[in-house]
C-alpha atoms as an extended CHARMM CRD file, in Angstrom:
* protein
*
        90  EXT
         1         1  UNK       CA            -14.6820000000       -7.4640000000      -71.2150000000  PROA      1               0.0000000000
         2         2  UNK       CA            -15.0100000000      -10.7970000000      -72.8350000000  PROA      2               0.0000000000
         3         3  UNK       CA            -12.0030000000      -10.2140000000      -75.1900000000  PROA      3               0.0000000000
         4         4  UNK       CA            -10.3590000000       -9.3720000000      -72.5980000000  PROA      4               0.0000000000
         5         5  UNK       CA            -11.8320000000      -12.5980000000      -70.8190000000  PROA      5               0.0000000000
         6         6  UNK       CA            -10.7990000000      -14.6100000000      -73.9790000000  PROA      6               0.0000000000
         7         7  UNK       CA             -7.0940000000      -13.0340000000      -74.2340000000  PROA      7               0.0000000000
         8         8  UNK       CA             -6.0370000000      -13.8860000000      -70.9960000000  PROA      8               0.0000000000
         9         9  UNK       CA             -7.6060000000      -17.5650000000      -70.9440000000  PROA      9               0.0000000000
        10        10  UNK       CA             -5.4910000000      -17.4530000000      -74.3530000000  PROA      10              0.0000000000
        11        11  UNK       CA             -2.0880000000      -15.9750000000      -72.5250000000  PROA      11              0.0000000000
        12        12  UNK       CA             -2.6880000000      -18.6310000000      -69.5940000000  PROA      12              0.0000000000
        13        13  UNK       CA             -3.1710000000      -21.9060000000      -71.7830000000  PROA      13              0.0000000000
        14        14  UNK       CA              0.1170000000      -20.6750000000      -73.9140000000  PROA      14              0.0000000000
        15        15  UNK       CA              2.1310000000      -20.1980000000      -70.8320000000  PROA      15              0.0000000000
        16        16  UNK       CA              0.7660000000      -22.8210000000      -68.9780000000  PROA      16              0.0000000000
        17        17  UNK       CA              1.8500000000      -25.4510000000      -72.2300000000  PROA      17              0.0000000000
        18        18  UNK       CA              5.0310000000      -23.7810000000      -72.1360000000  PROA      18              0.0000000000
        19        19  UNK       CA              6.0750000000      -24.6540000000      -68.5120000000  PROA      19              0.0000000000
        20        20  UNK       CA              7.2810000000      -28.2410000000      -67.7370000000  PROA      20              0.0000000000
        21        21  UNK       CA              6.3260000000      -29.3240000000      -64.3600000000  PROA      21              0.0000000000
        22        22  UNK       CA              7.0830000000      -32.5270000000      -62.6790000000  PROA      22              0.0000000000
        23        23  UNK       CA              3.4890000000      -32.5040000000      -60.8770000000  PROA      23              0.0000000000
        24        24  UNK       CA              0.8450000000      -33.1630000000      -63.0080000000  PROA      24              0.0000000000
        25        25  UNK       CA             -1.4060000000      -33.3420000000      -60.2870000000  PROA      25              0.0000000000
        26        26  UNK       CA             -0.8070000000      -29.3300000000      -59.8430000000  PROA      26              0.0000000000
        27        27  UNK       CA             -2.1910000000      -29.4880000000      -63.5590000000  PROA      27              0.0000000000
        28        28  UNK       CA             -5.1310000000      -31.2170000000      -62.7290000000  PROA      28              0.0000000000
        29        29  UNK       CA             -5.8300000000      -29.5400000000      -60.1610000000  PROA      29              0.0000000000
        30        30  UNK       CA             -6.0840000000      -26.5860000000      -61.9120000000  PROA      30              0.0000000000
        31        31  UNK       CA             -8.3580000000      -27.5930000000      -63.9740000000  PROA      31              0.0000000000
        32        32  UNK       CA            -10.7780000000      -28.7200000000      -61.7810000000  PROA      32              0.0000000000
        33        33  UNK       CA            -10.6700000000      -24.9260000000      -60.2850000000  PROA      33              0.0000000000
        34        34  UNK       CA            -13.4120000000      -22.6240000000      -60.8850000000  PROA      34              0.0000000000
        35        35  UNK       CA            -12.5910000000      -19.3440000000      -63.2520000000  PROA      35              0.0000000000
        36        36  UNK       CA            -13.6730000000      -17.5420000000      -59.9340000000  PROA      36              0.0000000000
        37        37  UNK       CA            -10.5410000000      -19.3620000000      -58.1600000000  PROA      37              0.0000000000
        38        38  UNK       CA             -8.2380000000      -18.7510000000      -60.9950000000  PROA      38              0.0000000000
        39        39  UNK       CA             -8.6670000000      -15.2170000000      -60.6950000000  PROA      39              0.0000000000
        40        40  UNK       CA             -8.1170000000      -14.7280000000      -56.8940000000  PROA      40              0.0000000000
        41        41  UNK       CA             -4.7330000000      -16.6170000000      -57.1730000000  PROA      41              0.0000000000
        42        42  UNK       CA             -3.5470000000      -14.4880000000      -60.2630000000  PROA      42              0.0000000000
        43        43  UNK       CA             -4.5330000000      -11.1430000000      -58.2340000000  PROA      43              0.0000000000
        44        44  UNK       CA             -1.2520000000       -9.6240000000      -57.5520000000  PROA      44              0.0000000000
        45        45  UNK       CA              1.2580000000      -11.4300000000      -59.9770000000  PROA      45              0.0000000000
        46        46  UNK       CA              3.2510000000      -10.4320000000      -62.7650000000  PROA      46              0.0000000000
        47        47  UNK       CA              3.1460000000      -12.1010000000      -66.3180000000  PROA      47              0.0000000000
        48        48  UNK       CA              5.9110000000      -11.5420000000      -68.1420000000  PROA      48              0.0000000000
        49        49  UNK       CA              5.2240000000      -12.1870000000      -71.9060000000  PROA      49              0.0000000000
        50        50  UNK       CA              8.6470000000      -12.2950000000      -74.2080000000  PROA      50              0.0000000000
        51        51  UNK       CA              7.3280000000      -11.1840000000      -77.8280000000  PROA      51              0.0000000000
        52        52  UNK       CA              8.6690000000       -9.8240000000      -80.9480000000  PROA      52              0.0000000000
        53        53  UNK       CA              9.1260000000       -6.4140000000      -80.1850000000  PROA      53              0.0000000000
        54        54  UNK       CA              9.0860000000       -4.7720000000      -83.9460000000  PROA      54              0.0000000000
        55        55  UNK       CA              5.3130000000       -4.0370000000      -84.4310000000  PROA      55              0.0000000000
        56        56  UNK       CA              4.7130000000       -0.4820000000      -82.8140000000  PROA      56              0.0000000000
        57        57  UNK       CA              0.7920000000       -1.0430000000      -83.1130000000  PROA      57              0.0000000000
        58        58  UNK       CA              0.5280000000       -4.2890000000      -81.9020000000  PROA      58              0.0000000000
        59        59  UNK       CA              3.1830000000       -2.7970000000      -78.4320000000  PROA      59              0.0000000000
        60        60  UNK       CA              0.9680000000        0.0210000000      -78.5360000000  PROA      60              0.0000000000
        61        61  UNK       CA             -2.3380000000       -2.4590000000      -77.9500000000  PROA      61              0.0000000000
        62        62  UNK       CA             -0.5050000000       -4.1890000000      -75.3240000000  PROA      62              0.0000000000
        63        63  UNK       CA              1.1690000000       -1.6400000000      -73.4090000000  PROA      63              0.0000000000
        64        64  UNK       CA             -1.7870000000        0.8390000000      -73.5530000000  PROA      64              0.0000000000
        65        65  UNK       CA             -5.4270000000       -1.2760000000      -74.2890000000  PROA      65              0.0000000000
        66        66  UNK       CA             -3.8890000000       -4.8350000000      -72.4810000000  PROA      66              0.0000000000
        67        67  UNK       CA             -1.8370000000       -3.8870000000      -69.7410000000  PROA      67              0.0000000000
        68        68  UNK       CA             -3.8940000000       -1.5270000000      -68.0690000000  PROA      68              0.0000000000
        69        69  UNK       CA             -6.9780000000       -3.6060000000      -68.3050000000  PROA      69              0.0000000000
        70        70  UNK       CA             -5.4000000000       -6.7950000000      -66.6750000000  PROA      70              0.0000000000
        71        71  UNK       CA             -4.5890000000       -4.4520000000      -64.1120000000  PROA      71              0.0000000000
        72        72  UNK       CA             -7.6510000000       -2.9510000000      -63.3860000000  PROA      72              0.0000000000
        73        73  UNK       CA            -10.1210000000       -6.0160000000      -63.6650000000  PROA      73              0.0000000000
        74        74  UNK       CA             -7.4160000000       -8.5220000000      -62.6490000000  PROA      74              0.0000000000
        75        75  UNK       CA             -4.9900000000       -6.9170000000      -60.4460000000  PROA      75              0.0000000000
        76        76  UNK       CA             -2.3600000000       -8.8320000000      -63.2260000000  PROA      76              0.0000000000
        77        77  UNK       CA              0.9660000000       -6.4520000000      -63.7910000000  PROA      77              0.0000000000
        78        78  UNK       CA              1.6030000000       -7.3920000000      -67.6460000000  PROA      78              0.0000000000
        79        79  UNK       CA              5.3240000000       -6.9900000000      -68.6860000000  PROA      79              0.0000000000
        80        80  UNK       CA              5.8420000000       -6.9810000000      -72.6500000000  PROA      80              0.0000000000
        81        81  UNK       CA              9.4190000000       -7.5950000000      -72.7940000000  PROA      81              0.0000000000
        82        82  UNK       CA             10.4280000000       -7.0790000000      -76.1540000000  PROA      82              0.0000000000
        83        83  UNK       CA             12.8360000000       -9.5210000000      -78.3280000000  PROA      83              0.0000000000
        84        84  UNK       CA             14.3940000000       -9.6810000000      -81.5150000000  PROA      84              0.0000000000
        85        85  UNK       CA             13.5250000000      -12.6960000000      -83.5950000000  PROA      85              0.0000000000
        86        86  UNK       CA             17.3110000000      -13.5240000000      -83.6940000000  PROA      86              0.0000000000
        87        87  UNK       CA             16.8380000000      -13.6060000000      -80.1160000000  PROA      87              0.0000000000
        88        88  UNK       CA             15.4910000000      -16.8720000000      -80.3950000000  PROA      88              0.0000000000
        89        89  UNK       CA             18.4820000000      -18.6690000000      -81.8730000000  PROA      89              0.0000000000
        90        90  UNK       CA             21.1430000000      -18.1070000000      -79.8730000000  PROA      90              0.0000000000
């Protein structure tokens, strides 16, 4: 439970310093939410994370240990979309 605690936190922060966002009041904000809060408004989304698809362990871990645990505690549907690391340069 608190890996999977710690792994999400981890998947939120990246994501979160990957989005640019004219608001940084929305920022603040969040951070003055409790974890409690945090969860409620996740319950229900999607997160979409774009990784290099060519490890079949580590898509295994996330598609059969991740996935169905953010679902379960969260109510988070995780999408692995696979890429190809070429996939980045273009």
């Amino acid at each position: 439970m608190r890996k999977l605690a710690v792994m999400f936190l981890s998947i939120f922060v990246f994501l979160s310093a990957c989005s640019n966002t004219e608001q940084p009041k929305e920022q603040e904000s969040l951070l003055k939410q409790s974890w409690k809060d945090i969860e409620a408004e996740a319950k229900n989304t999607t997160v979409r994370m774009f990784m290099w698809g060519g490890d079949d362990g580590i898509n295994r871990y996330m598609d059969e240990w991740v996935a169905p645990r953010l679902k379960k505690e969260y109510g988070i549907t995780f999408e692995r979309v696979p890429m190809d690391t070429s996939d980045g340069y273009k």
